[in-house]
N, C-alpha and C positions, 0 to 999 in steps of 0.2 A: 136384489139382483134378478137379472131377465131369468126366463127357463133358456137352458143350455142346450142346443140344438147338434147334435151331431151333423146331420148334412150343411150346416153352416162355417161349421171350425176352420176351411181355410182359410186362410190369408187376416184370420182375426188376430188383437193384437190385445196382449196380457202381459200383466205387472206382477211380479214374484214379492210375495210379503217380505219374505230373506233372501239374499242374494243365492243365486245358484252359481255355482262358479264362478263369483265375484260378479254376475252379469245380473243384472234386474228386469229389465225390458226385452219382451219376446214375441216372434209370427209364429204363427204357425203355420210353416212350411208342407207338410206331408201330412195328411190324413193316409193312415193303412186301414183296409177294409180284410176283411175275411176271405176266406177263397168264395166263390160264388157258389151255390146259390143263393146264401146266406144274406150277404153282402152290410154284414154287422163291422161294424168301423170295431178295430182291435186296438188300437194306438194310434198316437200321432207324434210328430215331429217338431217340436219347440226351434227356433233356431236364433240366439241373441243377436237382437240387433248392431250392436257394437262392436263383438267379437267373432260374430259369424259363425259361434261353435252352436252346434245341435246336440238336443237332449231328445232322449226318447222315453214317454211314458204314457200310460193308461190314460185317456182323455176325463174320464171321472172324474181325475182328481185335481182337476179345474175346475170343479162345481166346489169345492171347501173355501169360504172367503178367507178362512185363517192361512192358507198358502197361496191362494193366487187371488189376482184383482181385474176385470173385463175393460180393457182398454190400456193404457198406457200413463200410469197414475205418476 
């Protein structure tokens, strides 16, 4: 797997090993940053493609390949 780039993560597109609320294929919508001056990315925004429902969590744990997969598998 490539190295995970924080300033890259929008608009990327990721495949959930187990379904997350029945959804598997996901954008990422929203990167959240920190208050400035920091400007350390805190979360991001998942949002299924099919169902349009958004999930919110730690961008980290899109680096583990046993939960998520880089692209649209």
């Amino acid at each position: 797997m490539n190295p995970l780039q924080p300033k890259k993560l929008l608009l990327s597109k990721w495949t959930a090993v187990a379904p997350v609320a029945k959804n598997k294929h996901f954008l990422v919508s929203k990167v959240i940053a920190c208050a400035p001056p920091s400007q350390e990315i805190e979360a991001i925004e998942l949002e299924a493609v099919f169902s349009k429902d958004v999930v919110r969590m730690d961008w980290r744990a899109l680096r583990d390949p046993a939960l998520w997969l880089q692209g649209w598998v």
